[in-house]
N, C-alpha and C positions, 0 to 999 in steps of 0.2 A: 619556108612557105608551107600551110597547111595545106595537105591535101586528103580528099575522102576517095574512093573511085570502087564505084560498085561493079558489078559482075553476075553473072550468069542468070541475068534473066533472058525470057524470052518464050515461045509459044509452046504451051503443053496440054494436052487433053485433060477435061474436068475429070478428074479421081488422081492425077498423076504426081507428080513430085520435080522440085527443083530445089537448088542450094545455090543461094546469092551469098555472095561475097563481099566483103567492103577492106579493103587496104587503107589503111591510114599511114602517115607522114607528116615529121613539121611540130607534134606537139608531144603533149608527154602521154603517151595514149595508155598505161595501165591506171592512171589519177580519173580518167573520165568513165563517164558513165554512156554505155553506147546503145542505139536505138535504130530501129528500123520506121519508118511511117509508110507510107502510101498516098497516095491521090487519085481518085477515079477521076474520070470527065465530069464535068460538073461540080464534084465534090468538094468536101474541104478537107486537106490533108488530115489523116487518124494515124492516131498510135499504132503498131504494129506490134510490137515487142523493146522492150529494153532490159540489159541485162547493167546492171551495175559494177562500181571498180571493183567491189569487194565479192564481186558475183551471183548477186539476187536477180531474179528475174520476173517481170508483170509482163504480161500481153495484153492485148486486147481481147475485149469479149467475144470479138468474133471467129479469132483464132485459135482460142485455148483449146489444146489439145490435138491439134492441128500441126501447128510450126512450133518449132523450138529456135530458141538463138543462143549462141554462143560465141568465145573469143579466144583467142588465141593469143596471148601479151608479149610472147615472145613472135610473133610473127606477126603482131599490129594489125592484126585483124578480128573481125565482127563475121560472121554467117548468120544466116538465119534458114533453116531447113525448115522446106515448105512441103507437108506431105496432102490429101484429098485434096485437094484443088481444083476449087468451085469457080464457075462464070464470074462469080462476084469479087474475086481476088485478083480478078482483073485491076490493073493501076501501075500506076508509078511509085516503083520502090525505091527510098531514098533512105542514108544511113544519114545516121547523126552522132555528131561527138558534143556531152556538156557536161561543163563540172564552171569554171568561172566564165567562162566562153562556150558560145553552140555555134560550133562548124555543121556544113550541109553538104553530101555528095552530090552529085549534079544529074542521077537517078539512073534506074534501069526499070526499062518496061518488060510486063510481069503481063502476059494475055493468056486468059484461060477459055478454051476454044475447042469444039470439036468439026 
């Protein structure tokens, strides 16, 4: 059974930092290529960051240079370290695994608040 299951989001002052986590299971996780997205209220889910099997990395325009993401193959997992953390990075942060198949974690809220 696949499973994604994100982690450590949650409420942090605009300039601050967080490190979400994604635990994977179930598939063959260093063949896939792994991804963070988002969703604000309203919005429509964006790219956040993805990093590749063979470990290349794009972000979005809005984060560069900001967050970075990384994996860990022997521990099946994805991070994504989020440093300034703006009002706007407010959302639902969700990981993703795709290579023949795209699984979807079931998200972690990500609120940026003073």
């Amino acid at each position: 059974q696949v499973q994604l299951v994100e982690s450590g989001g949650g409420l942090v002052q605009p300039g601050g930092s967080l490190r979400l986590s994604c635990a994977a299971s179930g598939f063959s996780f260093s063949f896939y290529n792994m991804g963070w997205y988002r969703q604000a209220p309203g919005k429509q889910r964006e790219l956040v960051a993805v990093i590749t099997s063979s470990g290349s990395r794009n972000y979005g325009d809005s984060v560069k240079g900001r967050f970075t993401i990384s994996r860990d193959n022997a521990k099946l997992t994805v991070y994504l370290q989020m440093n300034s953390l703006k009002p706007e990075d407010t959302a639902v942060y969700y990981c993703n695994a795709n290579s023949y198949q795209s699984y979807w974690g079931q998200g972690t809220q990500v609120t940026v608040s003073s």
